[in-house]
C-alpha positions in Angstrom: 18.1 -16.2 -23.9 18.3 -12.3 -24.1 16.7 -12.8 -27.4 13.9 -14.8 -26.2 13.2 -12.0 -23.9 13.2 -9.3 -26.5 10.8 -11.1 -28.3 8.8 -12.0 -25.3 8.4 -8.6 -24.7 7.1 -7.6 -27.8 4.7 -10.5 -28.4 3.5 -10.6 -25.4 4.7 -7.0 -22.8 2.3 -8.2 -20.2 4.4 -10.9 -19.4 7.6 -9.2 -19.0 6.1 -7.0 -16.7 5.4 -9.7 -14.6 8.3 -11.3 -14.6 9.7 -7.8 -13.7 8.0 -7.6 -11.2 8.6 -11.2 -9.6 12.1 -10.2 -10.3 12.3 -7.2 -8.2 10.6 -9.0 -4.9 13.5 -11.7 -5.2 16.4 -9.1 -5.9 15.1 -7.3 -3.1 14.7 -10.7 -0.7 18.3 -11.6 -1.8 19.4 -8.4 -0.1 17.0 -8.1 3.0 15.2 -11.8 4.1 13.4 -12.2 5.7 10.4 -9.5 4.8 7.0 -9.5 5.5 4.3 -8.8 2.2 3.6 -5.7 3.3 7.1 -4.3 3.9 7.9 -5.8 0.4 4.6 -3.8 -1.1 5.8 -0.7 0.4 9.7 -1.4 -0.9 8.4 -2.4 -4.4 5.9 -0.2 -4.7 3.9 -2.5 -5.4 0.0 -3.4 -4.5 -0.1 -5.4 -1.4 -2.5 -7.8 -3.6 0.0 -7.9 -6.2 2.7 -9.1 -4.0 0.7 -11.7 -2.4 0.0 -13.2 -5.9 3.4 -13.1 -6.8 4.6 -14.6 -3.5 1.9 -17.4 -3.9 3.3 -18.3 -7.3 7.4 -18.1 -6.7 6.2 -20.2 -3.3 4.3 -22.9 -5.6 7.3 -23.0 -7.8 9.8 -23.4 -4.7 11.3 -20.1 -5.2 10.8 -18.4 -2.0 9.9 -20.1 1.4 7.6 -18.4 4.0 8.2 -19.0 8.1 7.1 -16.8 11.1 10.0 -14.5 10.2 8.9 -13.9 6.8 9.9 -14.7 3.7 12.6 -15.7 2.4 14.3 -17.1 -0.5 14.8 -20.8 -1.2 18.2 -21.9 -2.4 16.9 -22.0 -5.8 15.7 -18.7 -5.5 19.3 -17.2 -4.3 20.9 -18.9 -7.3 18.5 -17.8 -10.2 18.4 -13.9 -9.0 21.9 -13.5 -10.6 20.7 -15.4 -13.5 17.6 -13.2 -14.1 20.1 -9.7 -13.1 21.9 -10.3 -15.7 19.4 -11.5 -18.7 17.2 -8.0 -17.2 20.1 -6.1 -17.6 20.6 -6.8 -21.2 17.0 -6.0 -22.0 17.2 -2.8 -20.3 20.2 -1.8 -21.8 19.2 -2.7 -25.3 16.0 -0.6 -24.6 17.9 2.4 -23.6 19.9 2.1 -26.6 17.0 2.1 -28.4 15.7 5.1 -27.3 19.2 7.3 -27.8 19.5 6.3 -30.9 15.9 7.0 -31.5 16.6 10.5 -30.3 20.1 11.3 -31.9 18.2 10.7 -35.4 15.2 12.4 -34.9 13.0 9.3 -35.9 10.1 7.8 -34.5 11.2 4.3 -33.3 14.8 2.5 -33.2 14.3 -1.3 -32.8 17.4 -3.7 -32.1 17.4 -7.2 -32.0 20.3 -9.6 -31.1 22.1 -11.7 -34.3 24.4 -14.3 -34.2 26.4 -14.1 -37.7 25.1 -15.9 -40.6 21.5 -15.8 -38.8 21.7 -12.3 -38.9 19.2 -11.9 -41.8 17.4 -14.8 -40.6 16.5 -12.8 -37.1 16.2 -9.4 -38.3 13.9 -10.4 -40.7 11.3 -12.6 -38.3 12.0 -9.4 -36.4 10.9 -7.0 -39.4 8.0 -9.4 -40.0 6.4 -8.9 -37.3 6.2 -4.8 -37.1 5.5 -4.6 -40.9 2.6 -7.2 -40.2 1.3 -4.6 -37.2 1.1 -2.0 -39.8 -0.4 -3.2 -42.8 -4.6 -3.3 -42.6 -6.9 -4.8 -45.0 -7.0 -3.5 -48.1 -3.6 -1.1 -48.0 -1.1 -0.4 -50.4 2.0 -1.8 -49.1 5.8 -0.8 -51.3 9.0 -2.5 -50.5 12.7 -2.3 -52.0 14.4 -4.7 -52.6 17.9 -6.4 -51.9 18.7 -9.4 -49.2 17.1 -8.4 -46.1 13.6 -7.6 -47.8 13.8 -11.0 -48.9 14.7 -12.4 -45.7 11.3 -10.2 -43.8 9.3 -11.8 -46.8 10.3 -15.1 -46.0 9.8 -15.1 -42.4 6.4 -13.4 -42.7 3.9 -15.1 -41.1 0.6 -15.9 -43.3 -2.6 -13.6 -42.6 -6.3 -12.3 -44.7 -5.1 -9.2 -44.9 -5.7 -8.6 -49.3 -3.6 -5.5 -49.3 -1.7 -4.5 -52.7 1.6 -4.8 -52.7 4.1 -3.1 -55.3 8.0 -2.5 -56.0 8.8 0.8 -54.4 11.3 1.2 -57.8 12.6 -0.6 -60.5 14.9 -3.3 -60.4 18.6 -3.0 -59.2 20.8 -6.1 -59.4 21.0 -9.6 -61.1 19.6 -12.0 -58.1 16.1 -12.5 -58.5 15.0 -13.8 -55.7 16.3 -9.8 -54.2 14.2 -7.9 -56.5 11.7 -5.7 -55.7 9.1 -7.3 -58.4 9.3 -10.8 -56.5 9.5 -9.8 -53.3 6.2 -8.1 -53.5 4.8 -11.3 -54.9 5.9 -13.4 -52.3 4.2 -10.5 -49.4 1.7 -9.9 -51.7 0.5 -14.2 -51.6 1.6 -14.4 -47.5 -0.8 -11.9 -47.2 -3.4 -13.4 -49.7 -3.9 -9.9 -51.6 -2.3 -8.7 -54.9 0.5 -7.6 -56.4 1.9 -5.1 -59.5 5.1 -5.3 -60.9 7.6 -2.6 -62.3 9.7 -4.0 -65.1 12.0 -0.8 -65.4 15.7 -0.8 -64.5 16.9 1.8 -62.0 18.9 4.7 -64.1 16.9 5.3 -67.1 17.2 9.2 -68.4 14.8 11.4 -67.4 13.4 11.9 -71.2 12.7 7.5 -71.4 11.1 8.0 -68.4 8.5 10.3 -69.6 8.2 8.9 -73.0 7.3 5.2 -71.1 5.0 6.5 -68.5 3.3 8.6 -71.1 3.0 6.0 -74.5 2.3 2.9 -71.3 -1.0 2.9 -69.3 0.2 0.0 -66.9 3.5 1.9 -66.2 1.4 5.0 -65.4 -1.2 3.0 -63.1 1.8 1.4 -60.9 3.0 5.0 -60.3 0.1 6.5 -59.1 -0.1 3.1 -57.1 3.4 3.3 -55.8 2.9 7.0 -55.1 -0.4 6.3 -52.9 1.8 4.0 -50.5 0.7 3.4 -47.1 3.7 1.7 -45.6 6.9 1.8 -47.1 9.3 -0.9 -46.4 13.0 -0.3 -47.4 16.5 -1.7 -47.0 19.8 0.8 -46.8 23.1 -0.2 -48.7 26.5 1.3 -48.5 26.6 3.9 -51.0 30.1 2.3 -53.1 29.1 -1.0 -53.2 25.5 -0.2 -54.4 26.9 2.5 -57.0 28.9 -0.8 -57.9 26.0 -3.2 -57.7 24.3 -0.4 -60.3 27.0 0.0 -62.6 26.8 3.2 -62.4 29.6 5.5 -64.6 32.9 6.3 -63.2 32.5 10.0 -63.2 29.5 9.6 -61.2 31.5 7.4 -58.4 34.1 9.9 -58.2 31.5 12.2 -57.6 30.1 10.3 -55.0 33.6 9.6 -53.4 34.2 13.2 -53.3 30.7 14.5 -51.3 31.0 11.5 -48.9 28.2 9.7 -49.8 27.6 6.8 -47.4 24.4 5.5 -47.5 22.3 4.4 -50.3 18.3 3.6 -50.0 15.5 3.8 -52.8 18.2 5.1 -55.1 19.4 8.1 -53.5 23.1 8.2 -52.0 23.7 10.6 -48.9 26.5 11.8 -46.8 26.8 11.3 -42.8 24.4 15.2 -42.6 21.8 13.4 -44.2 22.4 15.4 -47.6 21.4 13.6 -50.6 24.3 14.1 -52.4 23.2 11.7 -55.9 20.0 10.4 -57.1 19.1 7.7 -60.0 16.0 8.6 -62.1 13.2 6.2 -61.3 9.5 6.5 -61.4 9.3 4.8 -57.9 9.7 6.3 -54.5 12.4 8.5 -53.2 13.9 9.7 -49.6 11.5 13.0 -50.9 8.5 11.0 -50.1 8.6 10.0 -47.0 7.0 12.5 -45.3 4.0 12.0 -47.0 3.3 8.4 -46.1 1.7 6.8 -43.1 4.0 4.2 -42.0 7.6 3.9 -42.8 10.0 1.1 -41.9 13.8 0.8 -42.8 15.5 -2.4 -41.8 19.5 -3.2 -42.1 22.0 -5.0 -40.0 25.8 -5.4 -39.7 28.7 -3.5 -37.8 29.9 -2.1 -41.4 26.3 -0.3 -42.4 26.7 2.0 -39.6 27.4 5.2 -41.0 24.9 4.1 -44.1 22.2 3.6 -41.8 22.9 7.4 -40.3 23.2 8.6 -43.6 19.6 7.2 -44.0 17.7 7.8 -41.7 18.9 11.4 -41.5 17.4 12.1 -44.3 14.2 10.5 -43.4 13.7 11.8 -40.4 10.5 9.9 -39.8 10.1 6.1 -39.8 10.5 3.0 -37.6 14.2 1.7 -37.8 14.8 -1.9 -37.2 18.9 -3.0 -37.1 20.7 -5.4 -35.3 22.9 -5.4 -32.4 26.2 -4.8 -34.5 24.9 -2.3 -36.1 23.5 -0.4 -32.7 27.0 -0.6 -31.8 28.6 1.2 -34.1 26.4 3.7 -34.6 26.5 4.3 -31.1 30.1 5.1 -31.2 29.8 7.0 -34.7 27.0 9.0 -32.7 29.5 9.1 -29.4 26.5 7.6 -27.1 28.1 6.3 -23.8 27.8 3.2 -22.9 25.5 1.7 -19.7 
């Protein structure tokens, strides 16, 4: 239920604030029946006319009676203010959070919504779906990372005429396909009915291949320039081991890594809890460095154990819209030593 109510509130805010404010002449009714509609107005502060259509509805619903006293609540009505306390309660409080987290990174928007184990990347990508889809107009140049929860947002994204082109944000880290950047982008890219470019270049090449493919290869040259004229940047955030694992990358480099506390990992740069990027893999594709200069960014992860990688991350962007799940509010909210409600 608390999750029907997060996502009530942002498909469709108008509604919640009517059922807040329904909420708060019954709370107020269970404490001090029987009231008149104008004492309640004056309580609430609330527009006499507001309370009146209110009243008429909770009445038509057998909510609330009304009698020469004044009104009162029904015995329905005295047993589903507890109910809607509570379920309020939890919105509220996840909207706090929201905003303290929001300020202890220095971010524009934290975003949590509630998961229930192995649905967690089902929900957190619908829930990544639907902001992405807010940002992305007709005709923009959309990048995204890859990795499981990029996958899951494509999949839950709903279909729209949008014709944006959509590319890999870098090359190609890991062996499942279905996670990499190249077909993720194709899936957005025919959700969205627009087109798509693929980077077939593995993450880690030396800085000297690098320059010898993007100067001797046109296409490789044209995705840059594409990737590098991003409009919204979509991303995922890894702890930094197991993606220096999932990379192969050299011994030597992991005990570097190790030693300067690197946590997080996201678009192939590995930082410590400051936000310090601390390692980078050469790519042609984006990096933390170029953030700053695009219009929309969006990080998504979830999970108690990505905490301190999600920090890490978002740190060193210190811009973007941050979507994470419950677990992972929680922990970062003791890493970051936020009291509790």
């Amino acid at each position: 239920m608390n999750e029907l109510l997060m996502i009530c509130e942002r498909i469709a805010p108008e509604l919640m604030i009517v059922m807040k404010e329904r909420y708060k002449l019954m709370n107020l009714l269970a404490y001090e029946e029987p009231m008149g509609r104008r004492t309640l107005a004056v309580a609430t502060d609330l527009p006499e006319r507001t309370v009146r259509s209110h009243i008429d509805v909770l009445r038509h619903n057998g909510l609330v009676d009304i009698s020469k006293p004044g009104i009162m609540l029904s015995k329905e009505g005295h047993q589903l203010v507890p109910k809607l306390r509570n379920m309020l309660y939890e919105l509220e409080k996840f909207g706090d959070l929201e905003k303290r987290l929001q300020r202890a990174l220095g971010i524009d928007r934290v975003i949590i919504t509630p998961t229930e184990g192995s649905l967690m990347l089902k929900k957190i990508g619908f829930t990544a779906a639907k902001v992405v889809q807010e940002l992305v107009e007709t005709n923009s140049i959309v990048a995204v990372s890859g990795g499981s929860t990029m996958a899951a947002m494509a999949e839950e994204m709903p279909g729209q005429k949008l014709f944006p082109m959509v590319v890999p944000a870098r090359g190609g880290v890991g062996e499942i396909v279905e996670h990499q950047a190249n077909v993720i982008a194709a899936v957005l890219a025919e959700r969205w009915q627009g087109n798509y470019k693929m980077l077939h270049l593995p993450d880690g090449l030396s800085p000297d291949s690098l320059h010898m493919l993007v100067t001797l290869e046109p296409q490789i040259k044209e995705i840059s320039e594409l990737i590098h004229s991003t409009d919204v940047l979509v991303f995922g955030i890894g702890q930094a081991i197991h993606m220096a694992n999932v990379r192969h990358i050299p011994s030597s480099v992991m005990e570097k890594l190790v030693a300067k506390g690197a946590v997080g990992e996201a678009l192939g740069q590995y930082c410590s809890m400051d936000g310090s990027v601390v390692y980078a893999t050469n790519n042609i594709g984006l990096s933390l460095g170029d953030i700053q200069k695009i219009p929309h960014v969006v990080a998504v992860a979830g999970g108690f154990e990505k905490a301190e990688a999600i920090i890490s991350i978002m740190r060193a962007c210190k811009k973007g819209i941050l979507i994470i799940d419950d677990q992972a509010a929680d922990g970062m909210r003791q890493i970051l030593d936020i009291p509790t409600l």
